[in-house]
Steps between C-alpha positions, in 0.01 A plus 500: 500500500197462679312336252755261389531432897095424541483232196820313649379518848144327366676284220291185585188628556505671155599211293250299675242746405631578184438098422196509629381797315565345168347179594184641634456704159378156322329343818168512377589366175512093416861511356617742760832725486569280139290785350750739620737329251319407275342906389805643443650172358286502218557885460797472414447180283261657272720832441775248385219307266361846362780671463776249389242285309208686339635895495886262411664845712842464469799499815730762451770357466640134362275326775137345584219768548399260830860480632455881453144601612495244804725602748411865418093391559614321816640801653230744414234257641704489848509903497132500399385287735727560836381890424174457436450313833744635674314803485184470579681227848398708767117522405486159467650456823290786628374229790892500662508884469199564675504258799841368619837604574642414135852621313301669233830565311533166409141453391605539082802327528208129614357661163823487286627141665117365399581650153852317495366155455354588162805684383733233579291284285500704218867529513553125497308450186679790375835291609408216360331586147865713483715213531265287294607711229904511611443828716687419862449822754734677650487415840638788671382766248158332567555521927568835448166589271310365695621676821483837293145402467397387844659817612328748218167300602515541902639897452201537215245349706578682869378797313192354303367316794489811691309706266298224430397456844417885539388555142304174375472649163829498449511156465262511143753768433757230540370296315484693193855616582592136484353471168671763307814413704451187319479611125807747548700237627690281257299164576379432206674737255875556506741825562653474158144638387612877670820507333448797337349657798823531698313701747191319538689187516721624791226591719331192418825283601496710851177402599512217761284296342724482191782441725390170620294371196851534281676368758348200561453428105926567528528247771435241225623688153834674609361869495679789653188725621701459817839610401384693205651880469701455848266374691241786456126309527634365794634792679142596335310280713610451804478891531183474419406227719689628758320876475156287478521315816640791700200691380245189543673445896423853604113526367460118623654637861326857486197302452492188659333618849180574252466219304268356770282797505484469122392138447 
């Protein structure tokens, strides 16, 4: 594929701009890209505090809340954030658009490889509180995850960054998107809650979000979201992510030739 073809072809010169990207987001700043760290670090720390010590939630099941809410928070702050400025990649980058010869394709992919050095942060810490506790991943149930989720973001985010760039108000709409996205997904409440809703809960486990949250929280508690019911969330979602990135390469394609004119 064509696409695939353009971000091979310029491998270097995206991760070097990817890495610079994320560094040059703190440059003005005295601590630097340690902020970029350190914000969603303590995110996640003061769920865990609130939560687990003040509202005393319970896990659901015979584990820790954190060994249960961490790895789920880790992967929701990599979706949020690789989306989020994934998205809006090619205005920021309006400058290579508009003036030079520049594989425009591979513009939110510096975006998503910028995001990556927060998100394999947060799933370090989310390693390493686990096995405090006696959790050990799964190593190749957490490869895979994690593939499913730098696939779901790149296919999500070749659409998004192409309305974004024609529509800019489709990136509050985003935003807010993101949000709810983020209260109907089991991050900080649990599946077992819609077990009376068999229908509700269903649709809920197809969404891809769900996918990959559960999945990563199974990487360290033995889950089956999946294997569950023959394998059905994830024939579920790589449909879906397959269907979304098909759709996302043909506007990004129909449109590229005006994203110039547009910025």
């Amino acid at each position: 594929m064509e696409f695939i073809k353009t971000v091979w072809k310029n491998r270097k010169l995206v991760w070097g701009l990817g890495r610079n990207d994320f560094k040059n987001r703190f440059a003005s700043t005295s601590l630097g890209s340690i902020w970029g760290f350190l914000q969603p670090f303590i995110f996640m720390i003061t769920y865990v505090i609130v939560f687990q010590f003040i509202l005393k939630t319970p896990a659901p099941g015979d584990y820790p809340y954190t060994v249960w809410f961490l790895p789920g928070m880790a992967m929701w702050l990599c979706l949020n954030d690789s989306i989020m400025n994934a998205s809006g990649s090619i205005r920021a980058y309006s400058y290579l658009v508009k003036k030079v010869v520049f594989p425009v394709d591979t513009i939110p992919i510096i975006s998503i490889i910028s995001s990556s050095f927060v998100s394999i942060f947060l799933f370090i810490i989310a390693v390493v509180v686990s096995a405090i506790y006696g959790f050990l991943p799964n190593i190749l149930m957490l490869i895979y995850i994690l593939f499913s989720a730098m696939c779901f973001i790149v296919a999500f985010t070749r659409f998004t960054s192409a309305v974004t760039t024609l529509v800019p108000d489709f990136s509050n709409l985003l935003g807010i998107l993101m949000q709810l996205f983020f209260w109907f997904t089991p991050i900080i409440w649990n599946l077992g809650m819609l077990s009376s809703h068999q229908t509700i809960l269903t649709i809920i486990q197809c969404i891809p979000f769900t996918y990959l949250v559960t999945g990563m929280r199974d990487v360290f508690l033995g889950g089956d979201m999946i294997t569950q019911n023959f394998g059905l969330y994830t024939i579920a979602f790589w449909v879906i992510t397959i269907l979304i990135f098909l759709w996302g390469n043909y506007i990004f394609k129909k449109n590229k030739k005006d994203f110039a004119d547009v910025l």
